[in-house]
C-alpha positions in Angstrom: 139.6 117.9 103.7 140.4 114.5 102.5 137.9 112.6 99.7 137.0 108.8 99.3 137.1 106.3 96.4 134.2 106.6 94.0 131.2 105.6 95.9 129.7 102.2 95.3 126.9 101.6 92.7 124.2 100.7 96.0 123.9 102.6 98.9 122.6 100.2 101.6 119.2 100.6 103.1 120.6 101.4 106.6 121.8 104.9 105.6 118.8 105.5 104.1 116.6 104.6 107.1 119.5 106.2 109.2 119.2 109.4 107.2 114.7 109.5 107.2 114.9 108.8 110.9 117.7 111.8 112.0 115.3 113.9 109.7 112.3 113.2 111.1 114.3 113.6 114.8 115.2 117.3 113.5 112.0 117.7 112.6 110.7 117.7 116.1 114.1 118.8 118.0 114.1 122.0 116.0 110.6 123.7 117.1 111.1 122.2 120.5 114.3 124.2 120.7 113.2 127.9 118.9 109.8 127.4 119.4 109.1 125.8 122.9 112.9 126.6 124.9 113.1 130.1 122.8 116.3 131.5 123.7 118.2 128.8 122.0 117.9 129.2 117.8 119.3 125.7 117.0 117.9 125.3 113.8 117.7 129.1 111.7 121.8 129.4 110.7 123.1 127.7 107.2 125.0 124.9 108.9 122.7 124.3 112.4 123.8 123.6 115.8 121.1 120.8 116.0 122.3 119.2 112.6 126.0 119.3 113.9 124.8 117.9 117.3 123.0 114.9 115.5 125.6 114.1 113.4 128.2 114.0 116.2 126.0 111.6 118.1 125.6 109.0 114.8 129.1 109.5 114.0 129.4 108.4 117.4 127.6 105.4 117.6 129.0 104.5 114.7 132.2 104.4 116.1 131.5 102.4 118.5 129.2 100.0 116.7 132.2 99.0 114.6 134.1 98.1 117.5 131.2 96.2 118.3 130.1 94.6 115.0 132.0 96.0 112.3 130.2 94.4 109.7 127.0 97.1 110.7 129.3 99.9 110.9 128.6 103.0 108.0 131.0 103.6 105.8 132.1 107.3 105.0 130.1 107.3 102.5 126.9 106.2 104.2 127.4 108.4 106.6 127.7 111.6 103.9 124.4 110.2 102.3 122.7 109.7 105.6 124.0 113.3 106.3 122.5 114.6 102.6 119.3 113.2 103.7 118.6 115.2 106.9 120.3 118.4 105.8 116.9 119.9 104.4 115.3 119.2 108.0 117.2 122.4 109.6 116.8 124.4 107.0 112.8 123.3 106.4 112.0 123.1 109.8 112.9 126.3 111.4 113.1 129.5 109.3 114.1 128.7 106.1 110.2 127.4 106.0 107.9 126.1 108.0 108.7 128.8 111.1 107.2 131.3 108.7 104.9 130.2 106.3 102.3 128.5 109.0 101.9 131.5 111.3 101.7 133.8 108.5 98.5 132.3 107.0 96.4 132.4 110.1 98.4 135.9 111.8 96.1 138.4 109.4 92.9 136.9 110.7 94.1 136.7 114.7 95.2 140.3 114.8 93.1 141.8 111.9 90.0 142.9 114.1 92.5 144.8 116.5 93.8 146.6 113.5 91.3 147.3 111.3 92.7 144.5 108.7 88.7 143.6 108.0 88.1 145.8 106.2 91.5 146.3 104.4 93.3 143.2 103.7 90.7 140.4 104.1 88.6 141.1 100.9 92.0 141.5 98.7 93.2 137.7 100.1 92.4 134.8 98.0 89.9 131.8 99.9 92.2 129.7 98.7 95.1 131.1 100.3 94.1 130.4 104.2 92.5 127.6 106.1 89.7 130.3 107.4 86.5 132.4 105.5 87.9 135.8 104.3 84.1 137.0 103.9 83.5 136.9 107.9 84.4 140.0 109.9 85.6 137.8 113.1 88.5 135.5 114.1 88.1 132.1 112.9 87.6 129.3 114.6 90.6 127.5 113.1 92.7 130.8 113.9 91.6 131.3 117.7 92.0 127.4 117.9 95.3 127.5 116.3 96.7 130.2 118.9 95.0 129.3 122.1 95.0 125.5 121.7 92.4 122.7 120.8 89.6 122.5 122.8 89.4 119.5 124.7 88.2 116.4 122.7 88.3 118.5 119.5 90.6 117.0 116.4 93.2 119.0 114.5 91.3 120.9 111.8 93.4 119.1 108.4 90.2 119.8 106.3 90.2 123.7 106.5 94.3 123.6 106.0 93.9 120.7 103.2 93.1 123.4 100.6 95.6 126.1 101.3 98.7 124.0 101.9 98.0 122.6 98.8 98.1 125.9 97.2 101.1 127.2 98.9 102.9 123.9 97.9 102.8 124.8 94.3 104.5 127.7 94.9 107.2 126.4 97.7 107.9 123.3 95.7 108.6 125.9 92.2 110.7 127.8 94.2 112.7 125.1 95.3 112.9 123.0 91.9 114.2 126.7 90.7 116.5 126.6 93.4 117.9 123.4 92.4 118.4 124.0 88.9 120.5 127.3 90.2 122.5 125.0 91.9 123.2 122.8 88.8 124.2 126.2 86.8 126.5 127.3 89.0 128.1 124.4 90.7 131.0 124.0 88.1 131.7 127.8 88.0 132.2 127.9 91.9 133.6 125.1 92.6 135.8 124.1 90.1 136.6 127.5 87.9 136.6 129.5 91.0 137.2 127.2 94.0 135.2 128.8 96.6 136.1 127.8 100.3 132.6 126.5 101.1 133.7 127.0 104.9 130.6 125.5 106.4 131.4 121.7 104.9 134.6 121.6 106.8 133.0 120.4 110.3 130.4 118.0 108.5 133.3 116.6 106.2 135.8 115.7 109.0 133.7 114.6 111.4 132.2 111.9 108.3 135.3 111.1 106.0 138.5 111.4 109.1 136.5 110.9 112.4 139.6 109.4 113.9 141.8 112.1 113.0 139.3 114.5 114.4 139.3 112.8 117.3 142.5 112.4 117.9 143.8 115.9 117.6 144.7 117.4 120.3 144.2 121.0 119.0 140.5 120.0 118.6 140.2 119.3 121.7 141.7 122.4 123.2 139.5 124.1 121.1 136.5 122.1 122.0 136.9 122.9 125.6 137.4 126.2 125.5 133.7 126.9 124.2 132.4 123.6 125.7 133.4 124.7 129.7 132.7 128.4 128.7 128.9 128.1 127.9 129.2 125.3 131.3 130.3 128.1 133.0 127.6 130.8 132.0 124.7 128.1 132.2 125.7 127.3 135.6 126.0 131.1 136.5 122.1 131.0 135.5 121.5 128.2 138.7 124.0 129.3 141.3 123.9 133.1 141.1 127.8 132.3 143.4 129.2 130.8 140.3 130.8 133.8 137.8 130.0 134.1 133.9 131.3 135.4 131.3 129.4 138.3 129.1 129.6 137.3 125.6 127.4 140.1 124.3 127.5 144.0 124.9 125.6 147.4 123.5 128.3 149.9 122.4 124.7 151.8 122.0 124.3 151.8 125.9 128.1 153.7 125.9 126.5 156.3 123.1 124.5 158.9 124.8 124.9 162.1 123.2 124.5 163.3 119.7 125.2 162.4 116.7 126.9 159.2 118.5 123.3 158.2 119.9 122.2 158.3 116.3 123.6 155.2 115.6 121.0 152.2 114.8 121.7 148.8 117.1 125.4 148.4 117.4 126.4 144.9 119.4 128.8 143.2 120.3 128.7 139.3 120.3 131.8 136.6 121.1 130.9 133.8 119.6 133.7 131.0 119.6 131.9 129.0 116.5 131.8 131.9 114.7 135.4 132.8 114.9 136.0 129.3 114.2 134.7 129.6 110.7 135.7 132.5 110.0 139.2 131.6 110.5 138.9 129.5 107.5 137.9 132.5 105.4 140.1 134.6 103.1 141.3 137.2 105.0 140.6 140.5 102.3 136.5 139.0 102.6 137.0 139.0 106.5 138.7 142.1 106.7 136.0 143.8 104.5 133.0 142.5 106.7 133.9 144.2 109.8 135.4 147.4 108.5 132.6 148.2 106.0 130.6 147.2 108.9 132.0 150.1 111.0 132.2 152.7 107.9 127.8 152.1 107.8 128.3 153.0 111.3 130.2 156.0 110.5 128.0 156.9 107.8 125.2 157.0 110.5 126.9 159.4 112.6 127.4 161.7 110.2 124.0 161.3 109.1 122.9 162.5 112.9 124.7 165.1 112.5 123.1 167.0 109.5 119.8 165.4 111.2 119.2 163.2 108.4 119.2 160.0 110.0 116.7 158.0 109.5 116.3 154.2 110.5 115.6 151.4 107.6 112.5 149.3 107.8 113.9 146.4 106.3 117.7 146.0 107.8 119.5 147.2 111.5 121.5 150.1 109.7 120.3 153.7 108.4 118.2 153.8 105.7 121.1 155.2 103.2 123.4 152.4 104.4 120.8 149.6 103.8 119.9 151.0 100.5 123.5 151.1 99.4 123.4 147.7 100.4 120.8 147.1 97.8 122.4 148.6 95.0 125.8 147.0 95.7 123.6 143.4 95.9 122.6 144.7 92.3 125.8 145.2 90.9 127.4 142.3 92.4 124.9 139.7 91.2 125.4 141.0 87.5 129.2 141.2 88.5 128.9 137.1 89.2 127.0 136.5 86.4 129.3 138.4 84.1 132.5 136.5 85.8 130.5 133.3 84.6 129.7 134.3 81.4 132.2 131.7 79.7 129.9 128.8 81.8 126.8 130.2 81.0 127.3 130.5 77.8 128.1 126.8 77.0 124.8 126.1 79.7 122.8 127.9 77.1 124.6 126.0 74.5 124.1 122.4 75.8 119.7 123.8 76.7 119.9 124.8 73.1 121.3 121.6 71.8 124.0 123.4 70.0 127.2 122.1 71.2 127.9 118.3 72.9 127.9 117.7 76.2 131.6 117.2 78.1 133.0 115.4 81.0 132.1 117.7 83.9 128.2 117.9 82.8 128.3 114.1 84.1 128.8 116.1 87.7 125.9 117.6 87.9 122.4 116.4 89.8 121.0 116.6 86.3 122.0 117.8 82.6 122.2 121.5 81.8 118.9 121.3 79.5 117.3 120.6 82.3 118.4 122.5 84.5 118.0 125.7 82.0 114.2 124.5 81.5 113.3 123.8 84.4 114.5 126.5 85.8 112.7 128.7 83.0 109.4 126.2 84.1 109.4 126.7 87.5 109.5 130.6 87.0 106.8 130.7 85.0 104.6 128.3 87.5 105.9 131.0 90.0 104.3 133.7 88.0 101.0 131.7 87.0 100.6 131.4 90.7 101.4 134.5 91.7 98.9 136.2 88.9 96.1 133.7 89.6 95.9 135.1 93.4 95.8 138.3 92.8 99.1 139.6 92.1 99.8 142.3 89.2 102.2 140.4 86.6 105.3 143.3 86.4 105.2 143.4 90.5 105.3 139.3 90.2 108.2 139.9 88.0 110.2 141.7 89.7 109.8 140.1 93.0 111.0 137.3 92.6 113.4 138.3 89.6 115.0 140.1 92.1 114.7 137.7 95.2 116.2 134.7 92.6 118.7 136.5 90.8 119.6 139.3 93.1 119.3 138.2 96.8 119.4 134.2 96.9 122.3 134.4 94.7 124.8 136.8 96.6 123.3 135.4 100.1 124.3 131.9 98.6 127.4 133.1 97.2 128.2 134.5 100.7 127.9 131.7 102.6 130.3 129.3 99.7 132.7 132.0 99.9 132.5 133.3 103.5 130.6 130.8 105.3 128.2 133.4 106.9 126.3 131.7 109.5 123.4 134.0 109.0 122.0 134.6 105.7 120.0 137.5 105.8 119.9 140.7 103.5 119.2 144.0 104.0 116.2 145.3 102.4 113.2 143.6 100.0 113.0 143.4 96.2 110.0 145.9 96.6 112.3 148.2 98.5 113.7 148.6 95.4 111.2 148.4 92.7 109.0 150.6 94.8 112.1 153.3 95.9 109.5 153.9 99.5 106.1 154.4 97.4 104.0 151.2 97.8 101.2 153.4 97.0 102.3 152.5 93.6 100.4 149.1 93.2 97.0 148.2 93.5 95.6 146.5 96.7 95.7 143.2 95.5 99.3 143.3 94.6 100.0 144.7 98.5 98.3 142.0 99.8 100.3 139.5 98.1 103.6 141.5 98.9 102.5 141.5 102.5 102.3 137.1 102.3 105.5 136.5 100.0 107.8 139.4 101.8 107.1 137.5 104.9 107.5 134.4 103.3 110.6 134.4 101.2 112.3 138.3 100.8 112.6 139.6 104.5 113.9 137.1 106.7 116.2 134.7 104.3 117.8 132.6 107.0 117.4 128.6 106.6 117.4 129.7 103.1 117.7 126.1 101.2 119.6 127.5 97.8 122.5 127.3 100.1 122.4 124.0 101.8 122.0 122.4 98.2 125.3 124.3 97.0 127.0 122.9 100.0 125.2 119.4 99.7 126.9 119.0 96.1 130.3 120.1 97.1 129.9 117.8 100.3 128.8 115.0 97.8 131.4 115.6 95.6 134.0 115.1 98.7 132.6 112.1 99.1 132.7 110.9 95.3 128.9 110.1 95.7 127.6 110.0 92.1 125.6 113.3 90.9 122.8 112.2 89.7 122.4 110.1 93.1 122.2 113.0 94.7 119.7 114.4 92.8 117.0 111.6 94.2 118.6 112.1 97.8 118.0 116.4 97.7 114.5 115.2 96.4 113.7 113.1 98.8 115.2 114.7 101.7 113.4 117.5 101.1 109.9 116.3 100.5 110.7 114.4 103.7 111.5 117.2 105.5 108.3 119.4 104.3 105.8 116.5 105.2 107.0 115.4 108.4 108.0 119.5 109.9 104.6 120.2 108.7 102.7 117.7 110.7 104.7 118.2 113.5 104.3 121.8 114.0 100.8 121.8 113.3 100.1 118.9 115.8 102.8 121.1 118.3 100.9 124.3 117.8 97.5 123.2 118.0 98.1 120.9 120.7 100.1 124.2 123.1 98.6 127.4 121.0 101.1 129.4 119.4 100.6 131.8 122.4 102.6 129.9 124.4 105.8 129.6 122.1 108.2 132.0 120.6 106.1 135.2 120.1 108.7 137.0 117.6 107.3 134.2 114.6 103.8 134.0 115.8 102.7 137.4 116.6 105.8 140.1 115.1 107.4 138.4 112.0 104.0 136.6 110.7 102.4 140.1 110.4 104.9 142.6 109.9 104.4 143.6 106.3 100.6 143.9 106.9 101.3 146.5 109.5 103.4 147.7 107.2 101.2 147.8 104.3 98.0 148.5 106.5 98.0 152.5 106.3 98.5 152.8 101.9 95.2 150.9 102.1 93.8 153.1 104.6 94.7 156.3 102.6 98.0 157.1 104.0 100.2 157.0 101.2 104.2 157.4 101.8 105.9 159.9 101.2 106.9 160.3 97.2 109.7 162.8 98.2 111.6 159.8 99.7 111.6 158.0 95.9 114.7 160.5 94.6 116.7 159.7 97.7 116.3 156.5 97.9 116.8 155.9 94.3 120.2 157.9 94.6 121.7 155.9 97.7 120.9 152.7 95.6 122.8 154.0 92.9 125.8 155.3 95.6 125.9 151.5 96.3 125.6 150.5 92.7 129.1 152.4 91.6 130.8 151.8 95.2 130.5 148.5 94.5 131.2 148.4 90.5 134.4 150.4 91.1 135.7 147.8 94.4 135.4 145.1 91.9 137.2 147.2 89.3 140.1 147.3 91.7 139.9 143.6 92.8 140.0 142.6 89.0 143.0 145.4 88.0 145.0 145.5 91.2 146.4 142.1 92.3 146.0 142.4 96.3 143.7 144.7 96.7 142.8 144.3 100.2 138.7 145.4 100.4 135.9 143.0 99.0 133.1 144.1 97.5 130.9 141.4 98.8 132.1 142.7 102.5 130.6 146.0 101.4 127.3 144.4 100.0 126.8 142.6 103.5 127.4 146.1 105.2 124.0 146.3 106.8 123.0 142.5 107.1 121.8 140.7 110.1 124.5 138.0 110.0 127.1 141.3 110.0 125.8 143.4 112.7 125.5 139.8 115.0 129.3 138.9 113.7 131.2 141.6 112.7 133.3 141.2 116.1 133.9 137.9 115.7 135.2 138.4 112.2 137.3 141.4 113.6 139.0 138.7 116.2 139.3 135.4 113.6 141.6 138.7 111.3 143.3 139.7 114.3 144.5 136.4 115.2 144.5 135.2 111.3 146.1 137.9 109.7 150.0 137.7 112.1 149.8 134.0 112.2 149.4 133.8 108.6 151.6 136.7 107.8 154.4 134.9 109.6 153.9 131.0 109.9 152.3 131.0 106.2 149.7 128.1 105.3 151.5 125.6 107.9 150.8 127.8 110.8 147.1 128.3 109.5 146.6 123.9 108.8 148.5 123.6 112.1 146.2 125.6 114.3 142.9 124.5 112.0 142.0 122.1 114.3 141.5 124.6 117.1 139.4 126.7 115.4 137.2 123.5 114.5 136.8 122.4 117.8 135.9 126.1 119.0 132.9 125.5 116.6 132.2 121.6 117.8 132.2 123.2 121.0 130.0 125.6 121.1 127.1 123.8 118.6 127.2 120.8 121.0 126.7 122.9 123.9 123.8 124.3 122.1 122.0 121.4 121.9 122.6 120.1 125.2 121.3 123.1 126.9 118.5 123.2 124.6 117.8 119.3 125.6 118.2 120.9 129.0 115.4 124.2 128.7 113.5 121.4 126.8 113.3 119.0 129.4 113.7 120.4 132.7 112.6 124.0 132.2 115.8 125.7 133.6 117.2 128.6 132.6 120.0 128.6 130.0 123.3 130.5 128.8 122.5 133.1 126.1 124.0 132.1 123.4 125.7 134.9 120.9 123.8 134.2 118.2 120.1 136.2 118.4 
């Protein structure tokens, strides 16, 4: 990666208005890809096929418009601000926010009646909370409306949907002010004490700072059409049943038909060319320690079958003693980084306090570290106040989101700046562990509140934002775009991004009726912790005996983890990673772990003996195996979109 001169005091208005208007395109290209085409989720991973595509085609343009006029071309560092500016739309758009939080207010009412949810959940809910009357006993207008389609000649109901999105947006907009200031703390600490790869910049950053040495390598190019002609291939197979594909996914389940082997929870296998393009640029002990501690889980499981005590986790694809390992390891490792920080966080405190100057590398940050540290401490306590006012018990508040901020955002966002995992999401819920299986233990009102913000935030954390800021900042800092610049370009991206996805995804749902797009977010995802939740309500309690053992394979993850970074810290070398074994039973790991196994298998000899020139030389390839396959992505979505036809299946679920 190469970086620029400082960046000039003015950024011109046309990389503004080019930034707002790629936004707003993302807006709409996103839910008319996962929502409307389904089988192609362009917008849900950390670094988005549909951002990557959109880029390519202004980097493009530009290209040519400065053979054209070159006095209108964007410089670099246009381009990285225009860039900055529509980041937030993938991650807002799709799952990170708006994929979720809309069906999930009105799902409780559609399919309450059908599960007795009247009578259960809807006098614990807050009026506030959801655009339709919690006192009724039917399906709301708004609701039936909002899933079957506006009748004809009727407008879009904003005034029953004014109140709660207001409501909600307290919260959202705390929780992403308290993701900035996370950013701000630990910026310095990553990037420059520990100099994380950040893998998922690479792409972005050459195609914006060297576009003419991208283009002109030929190893980018061979890469490219490897994954380009491959997905050609398999789309074409989907028209002309003559033409022959290529199976890029498998079920080693299918293969495992007798016990204890049959025992063993979903078990894939998934080729994905972009994905073993990024994680050839990750250090090879992490990679080697995804896949491997992916396959020890599995082992776990079998033996597990075998003493027929096997039992699958709610919250993850993996046994429930490997996803609560998983928990406890998450546990460990986020006070493992915070201890590894402790010199940084110390003078943080310092500077909030007032008690030491501020230095040079402060002047790098979005904003200083007093307010950073209180804000931070604001916006929690605004999350609390909120959470408290509707309903929610203060200590199950607490920990909540203690553990969702502290715990799970920071080791899925320390995973993705130091592995560059596509896929960001955990393994299990902060109640999962607060709660050890007995959610009998809080009050109604608290469950129905766990039931909104597991779905919102704690389950599903791909699109999560904390991670596109840390990556904006290191991208900005490429670029030599001044910090507290970027500071008013996150801030406005993202308020951007949350106006413009909203109206569009209420006018697209409305306008179709969310039963006729992607049934997994309107009807499964949007309702799965009230089905969850339904039956403590109802006077069938869980099972208390499940609290010891559960509490015991937590703390089984908790020392496995302690003692691997024991050895990492005391034995130069050591070849296993304990963030390989936190992400043991994680979506991203299950979906990738062969990938990974092929980027160390072709990695590990090349490096071993070519050293770092064989691994720059051959870079290229591996960055055009990801240009490849994004860009096919969004041209076959464009395609599905358009002309309705059937698509490849692209290894990325």
């Amino acid at each position: 990666m190469s970086t620029l001169p400082p960046a000039p005091s003015r950024i011109r208005a046309r990389a503004i208005v080019t930034g707002v208007l790629g936004s707003i395109a993302l807006c709409y290209i996103v839910p008319a890809g996962e929502l409307i085409a389904v089988n192609i989720q362009i917008g849900m991973m950390q670094l988005a096929p549909a951002l990557v595509g959109l880029l390519f085609a202004v980097v493009f343009c530009n290209q040519i418009l400065g053979r054209v006029a070159p006095k209108a071309k964007l410089t670099p560092t246009e381009l990285v601000t225009s860039y900055l500016i529509m980041m937030p739309a993938t991650f807002i758009s799709s799952r990170g926010l708006m994929e979720k939080w809309l069906p999930l207010l009105v799902g409780v009412n559609y399919f309450g009646p059908k599960n007795g949810w009247e009578t259960t959940f809807w006098k614990h809910i807050h009026p506030w909370l959801v655009p339709w009357d919690t006192s009724s006993k039917s399906i709301d207008h708004v609701v039936t409306w909002y899933y079957d389609g506006l009748p004809l000649g009727k407008m879009l109901p904003w005034d029953a949907w004014a109140r709660p999105l207001i409501c909600w947006g307290v919260l959202i907009l705390a929780v992403y002010f308290a993701y900035m200031c996370i950013t701000v703390i630990l910026r310095r600490q990553w990037v420059e004490n520990e100099k994380l790869p950040f893998p998922l910049v690479q792409l972005p950053l050459e195609l914006m700072l060297q576009p003419g040495t991208f283009f002109r390598s030929p190893m980018m190019w061979v890469g490219f059409c490897l994954a380009f002609f491959l997905f050609g291939i398999n789309g074409f197979a989907q028209w002309f049943p003559n033409v022959p594909s290529v199976t890029l996914a498998f079920s080693i389940n299918d293969m495992l038909t007798t016990k204890p082997w049959n025992e063993v929870s979903y078990f894939p296998i998934y080729i994905s060319p972009a994905a073993i393009g990024f994680f050839y640029l990750m250090p090879l002990d992490l990679l080697f320690s995804f896949w491997f501690f992916f396959l020890v889980g599995k082992g776990q499981e079998v033996i597990a079958g075998s003493l027929n005590a096997n039992e699958g986790a709610l919250h993850a694809a993996a046994g429930i003693h490997v996803a609560n390992q998983c928990a406890g390891a998450f546990i460990v490792l986020a006070m493992v980084t915070l201890y590894s920080a402790r010199h940084h966080l110390r003078f943080v405190y310092a500077r909030a306090m007032n008690r030491v100057p501020a230095d040079a590398g402060e002047s790098r940050e979005m904003m200083s570290y007093k307010v950073a540290f209180w804000g931070f401490v604001g916006s929690f306590l605004v999350i609390m106040c909120w959470c408290v006012f509707f309903g929610m018990s203060l200590w199950v508040a607490f920990l909540q989101f203690g553990i969702f901020l502290f715990v799970q955002a920071l080791i899925i966002s320390r995973t993705t700046a130091e592995g560059g995992m596509l896929i960001s999401e955990g393994a299990f819920t902060p109640s999962d562990v607060f709660l050890l299986g007995n959610r009998g233990m809080v009050n109604a009102k608290s469950l129905t509140m766990l039931s909104f913000l597991d779905g919102m935030y704690t389950r599903d954390t791909r699109g999560l934002w904390l991670t596109g800021m840390l990556d904006g900042q290191k991208i900005a800092e490429q670029a030599k775009i001044n910090a507290r610049r970027m500071l008013w370009i996150v801030v406005g991206g993202t308020l951007l991004a949350i106006f413009a996805a909203l109206f569009i995804q209420m006018t697209l749902t409305y306008h179709r009726g969310a039963n006729s797009l992607y049934y997994y977010l309107v009807g499964q995802a949007n309702t799965q912790f009230f089905r969850e939740n339904s039956g403590i309500l109802t006077g069938m309690a869980p099972d208390p005996n499940k609290m010891p053992v559960n509490a015991f394979w937590i703390t089984v993850g908790g020392i496995v983890c302690a003692l691997l970074s024991y050895l990492r810290l005391t034995m130069p070398g050591f070849p296993l990673h304990p963030l390989g074994y936190c992400m043991t039973a994680t979506w991203g790991v299950v979906v990738f772990w062969a990938s990974m196994f092929i980027a160390w298998a072709i990695k590990a000899p090349l490096v071993h003996y070519g050293g770092m020139k064989a691994f720059r030389t051959m870079r290229p390839l591996f960055l055009g195996l990801v240009f490849g396959e994004f860009l096919s992505a969004c041209l076959w979505s464009m395609v599905s979109w358009f002309l309705h036809a059937p698509t490849p299946k692209f290894p990325w679920p």
